[in-house]
N, C-alpha and C positions, 0 to 999 in steps of 0.2 A: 567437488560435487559432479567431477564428470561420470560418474557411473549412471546418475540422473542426464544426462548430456548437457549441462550447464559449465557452460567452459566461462571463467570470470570470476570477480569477486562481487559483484553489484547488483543488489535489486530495488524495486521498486516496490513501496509499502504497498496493499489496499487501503484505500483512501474515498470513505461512504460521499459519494457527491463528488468526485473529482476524476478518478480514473479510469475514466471510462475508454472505449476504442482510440479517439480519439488521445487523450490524456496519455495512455501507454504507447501509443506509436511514434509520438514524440520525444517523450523519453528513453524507446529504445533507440531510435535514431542518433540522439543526444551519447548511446554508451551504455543505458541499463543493460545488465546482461540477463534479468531474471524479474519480468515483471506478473503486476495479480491487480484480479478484476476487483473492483468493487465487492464488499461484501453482499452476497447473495441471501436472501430469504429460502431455506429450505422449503419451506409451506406452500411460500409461491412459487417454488417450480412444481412443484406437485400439484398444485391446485390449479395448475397451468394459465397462470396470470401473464397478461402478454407484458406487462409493464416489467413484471420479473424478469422476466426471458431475457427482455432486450439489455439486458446486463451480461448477458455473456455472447453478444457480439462477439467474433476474435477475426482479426485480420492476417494475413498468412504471414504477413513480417513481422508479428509478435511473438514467434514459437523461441525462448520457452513459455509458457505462461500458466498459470495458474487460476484457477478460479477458485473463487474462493464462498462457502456456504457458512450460515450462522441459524442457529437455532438447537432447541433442548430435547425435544420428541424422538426420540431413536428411530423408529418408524421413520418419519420422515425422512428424517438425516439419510440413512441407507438410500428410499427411495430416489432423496435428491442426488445424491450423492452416482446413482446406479445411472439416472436418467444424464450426469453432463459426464459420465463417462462413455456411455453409447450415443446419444446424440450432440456431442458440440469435438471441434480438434482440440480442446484444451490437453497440457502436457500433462496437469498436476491438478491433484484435490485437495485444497486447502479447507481446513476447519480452524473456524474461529472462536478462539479462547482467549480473547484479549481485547472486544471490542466495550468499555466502561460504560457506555451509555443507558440509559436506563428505558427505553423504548428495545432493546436488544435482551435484560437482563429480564425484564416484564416474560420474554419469551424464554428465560430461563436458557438461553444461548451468552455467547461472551463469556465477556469474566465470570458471569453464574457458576460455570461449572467447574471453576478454580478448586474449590470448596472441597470436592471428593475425585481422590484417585482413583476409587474403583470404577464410578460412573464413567473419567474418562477413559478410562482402560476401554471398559465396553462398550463404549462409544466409536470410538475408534479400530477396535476389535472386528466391530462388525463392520465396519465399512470399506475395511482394507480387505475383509472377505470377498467382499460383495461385487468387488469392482477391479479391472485391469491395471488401473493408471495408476502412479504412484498418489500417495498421501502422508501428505503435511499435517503440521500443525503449526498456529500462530497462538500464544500466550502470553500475558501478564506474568508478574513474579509471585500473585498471592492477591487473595483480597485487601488484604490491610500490610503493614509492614508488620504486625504484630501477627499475623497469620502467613507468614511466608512459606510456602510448599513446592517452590520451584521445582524443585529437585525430585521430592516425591513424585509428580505430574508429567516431570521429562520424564521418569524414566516406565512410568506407566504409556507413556506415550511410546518411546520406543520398545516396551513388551508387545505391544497393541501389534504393531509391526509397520510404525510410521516410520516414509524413509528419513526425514526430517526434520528439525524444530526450528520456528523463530523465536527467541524472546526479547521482549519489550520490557527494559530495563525499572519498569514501572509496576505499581499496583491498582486496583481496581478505585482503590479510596482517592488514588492523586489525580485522576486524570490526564490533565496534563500538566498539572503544577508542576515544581520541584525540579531538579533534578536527575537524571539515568541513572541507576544504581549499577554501575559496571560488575561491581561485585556478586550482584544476581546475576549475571550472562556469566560469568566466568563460574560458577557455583555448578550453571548447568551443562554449561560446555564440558567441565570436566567429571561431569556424574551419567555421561553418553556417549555410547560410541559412534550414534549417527549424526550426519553434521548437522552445525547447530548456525544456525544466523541471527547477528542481532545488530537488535533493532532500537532507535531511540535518540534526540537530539541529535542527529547528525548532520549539521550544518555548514561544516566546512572542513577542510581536506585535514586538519589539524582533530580534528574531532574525529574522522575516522581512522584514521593513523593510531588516536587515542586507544581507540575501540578494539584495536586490530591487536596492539600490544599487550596491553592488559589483559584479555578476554581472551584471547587466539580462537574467537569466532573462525568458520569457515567461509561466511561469507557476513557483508555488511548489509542493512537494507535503509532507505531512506527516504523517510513520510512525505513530512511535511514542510520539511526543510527545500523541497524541488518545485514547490506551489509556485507559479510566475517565474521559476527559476532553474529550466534546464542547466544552462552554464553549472550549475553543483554537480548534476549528475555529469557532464562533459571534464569538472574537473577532476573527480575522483575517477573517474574511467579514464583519465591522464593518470595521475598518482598511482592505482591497482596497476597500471601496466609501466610505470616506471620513467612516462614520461616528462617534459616541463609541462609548467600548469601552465594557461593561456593567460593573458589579460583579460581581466572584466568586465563584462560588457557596456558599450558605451551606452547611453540615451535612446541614439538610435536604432542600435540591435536591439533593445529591450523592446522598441514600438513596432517590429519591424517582426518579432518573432509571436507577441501579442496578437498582431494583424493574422498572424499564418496561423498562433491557435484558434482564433474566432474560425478562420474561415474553414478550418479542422472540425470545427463544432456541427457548425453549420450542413456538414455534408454528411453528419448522422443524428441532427438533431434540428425539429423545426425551429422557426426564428425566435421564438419567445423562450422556448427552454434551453436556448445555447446563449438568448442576453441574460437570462436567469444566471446561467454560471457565469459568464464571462464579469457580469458583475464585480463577484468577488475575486476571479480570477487576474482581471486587470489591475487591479487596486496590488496584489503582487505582483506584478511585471513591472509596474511605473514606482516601487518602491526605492525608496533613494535617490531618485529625481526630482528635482526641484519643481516646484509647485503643481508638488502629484499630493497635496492637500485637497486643493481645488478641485483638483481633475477627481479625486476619489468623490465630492462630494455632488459631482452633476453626472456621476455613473449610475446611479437611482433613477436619474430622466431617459437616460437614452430608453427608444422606440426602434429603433433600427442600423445595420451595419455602417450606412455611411454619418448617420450620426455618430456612431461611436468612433468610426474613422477620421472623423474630422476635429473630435475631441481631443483623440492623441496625437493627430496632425498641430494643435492649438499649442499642444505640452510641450509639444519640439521646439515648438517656435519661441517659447520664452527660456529656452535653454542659452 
C-alpha cells in the first residue's frame, strides 16, 4: 500500500470507546503502521456537535491515519465526509460497514448497509467524488452467514473508486462470537484488485502469520486483541519486519505502561472521563497477573490518579 504512502503491514482497528488520540499514539509508537479514529457520527459533524468533533483530534505523529465516519443518510455522509477532508490532517476517509451494533444499525450505518450493493456503490461513489483524500471502506462478510455478499460489496466498493477495503472475517449476526472466517477475506481479496486488509481475532504473532498465508491480505489490522496490550502490536511489527519476538512483558512493564496510558488520557481528557476509561482499560493491562481479580474489583472505586497509582502499586507488591 505504498501508493497510499503506507509502508508496513500493521494497522490498528477503530475501536468505538478506545482509540482515541491518546490510544493511537501509543500504538504507533509500539509499531502500528496504519492507525483509525474511533468511529465518527456523520450527523454530528454536520450538526457541528463539539462532542463529535473531539473524536477527530490527530496528533502529527499519527500520520498515517484515518478517520473514520458511520452513518446511512447520503447527504450527510458526503457533507461529513467533505468537512474532515478540508478541515482536519487526516490521511484517509474511512466508512463504516462493519460496525454490528444496534445504536449504529438504528441509523441504518454499519453493517445496515451490508444488505445492498447498489446503495454502497452510491454511497461511496459519491464521496470519493466529493473529496481529495483517499477512501476506504471497513466491512463485515454479510448480514447473516446465509446472506453472505462479500464479494458482491468489495467489488462495488472498488467500482465506487475506493482505494481500499478491510474485511472482518465476520457477520453482522455473530458479533463477536465464533470464529474469523478466513475464507471470507480470501473470497474478497481475490475478487479486487485494490488492497484489501483483514481483519479479526488477531491475537498473536501465530494468528497473523495464519491470516497472512491463507488470505494473502495486503495488510493485517488488529482490534481488540491490543486493549492493555501494546506488546502484540510490538510483536507483530517484530514478526512483518522479520525480526525475533521480544519476551513478554513482565508485571512491572505492564504497571509501568498502564501508568503512562492514564497519564496519556489525562492530557486530553478531563479526570473523570479518562478514570471512566482507564477502568476497563487497566482491568486489560494487569490481565495475567496474579491477584489482578481483586485489583479489577476496587477499579469501580477509584476517584483519582494517585488512587489508582497506588492500587497497581498494591498488585506489584503481592507479585
Amino acid at each position: 500500500m505504498e501508493n497510499l504512502a503506507i509502508k508496513g503491514k500493521l494497522a490498528l482497528a477503530p475501536l468505538a470507546g478506545y482509540t482515541n488520540l491518546a490510544y493511537r499514539s501509543i500504538m504507533k509508537e509500539w509499531g502500528a503502521d496504519l492507525v483509525f479514529s474511533e468511529m465518527v457520527s456523520a450527523k454530528g459533524l454536520v450538526y457541528e456537535s463539539a462532542k463529535t468533533w473531539e473524536l477527530t483530534a490527530i496528533d502529527e505523529a499519527e500520520h498515517p491515519l484515518a478517520i473514520q465516519i458511520f452513518g446511512g443518510d447520503l447527504e450527510a455522509m458526503v457533507k461529513a465526509a467533505m468537512m474532515i477532508d478540508q478541515q482536519t490532517t487526516a490521511d484517509i476517509i474511512d466508512i463504516n460497514m462493519g460496525c454490528p451494533v444496534r445504536k449504529v444499525l438504528k441509523a441504518e450505518g454499519g453493517c445496515f448497509l451490508l444488505s445492498d450493493p447498489k446503495r454502497i456503490e452510491t454511497l461511496v461513489r459519491e464521496i470519493v467524488k466529493h473529496v481529495q483524500k483517499p477512501v476506504s471502506v471497513k466491512m463485515r462478510a454479510g448480514i447473516s452467514h446465509q446472506t453472505i455478499n462479500a464479494v458482491a460489496n468489495a467489488q462495488a466498493i472498488e467500482r465506487a473508486g475506493a482505494s481500499f477495503i478491510t474485511i472482518h472475517g465476520r457477520t453482522q449476526s455473530d458479533m463477536y462470537a465464533g470464529k474469523v472466517r478466513l475464507d471470507y477475506i480470501k473470497a474478497v481479496k481475490e475478487a479486487v484488485t485494490i488492497p484489501v486488509i483483514g481483519n479479526g481475532d488477531i491475537k498473536s504473532v501465530e494468528d497473523a502469520h495464519t491470516m497472512l498465508e491463507e488470505t494473502k491480505v495486503d495488510m493485517i489490522m488488529v482490534g481488540r486483541g491490543s486493549l492493555g496490550n501494546p506488546w502484540l502490536i510490538r510483536d507483530l511489527a517484530h514478526y512483518l519486519k522479520g525480526l525475533p519476538i521480544p519476551p513478554p512483558p513482565t508485571p512491572f512493564e505492564k504497571v509501568k505502561m498502564c501508568k503512562h496510558h492514564f497519564d496519556r488520557l489525562l492530557s486530553i481528557k478531563p479526570l473523570h472521563q479518562a478514570l471512566l476509561e482507564m477502568r476497563s482499560l487497566a482491568a486489560w493491562y494487569v490481565k495475567g497477573i496474579n491477584h489482578s481479580k481483586d485489583f479489577r474489583k476496587q477499579l469501580h472505586e477509584i476517584t483519582g490518579k494517585e488512587q489508582l497509582f497506588n492500587l497497581l502499586d498494591n498488585l506489584l507488591a503481592q507479585q
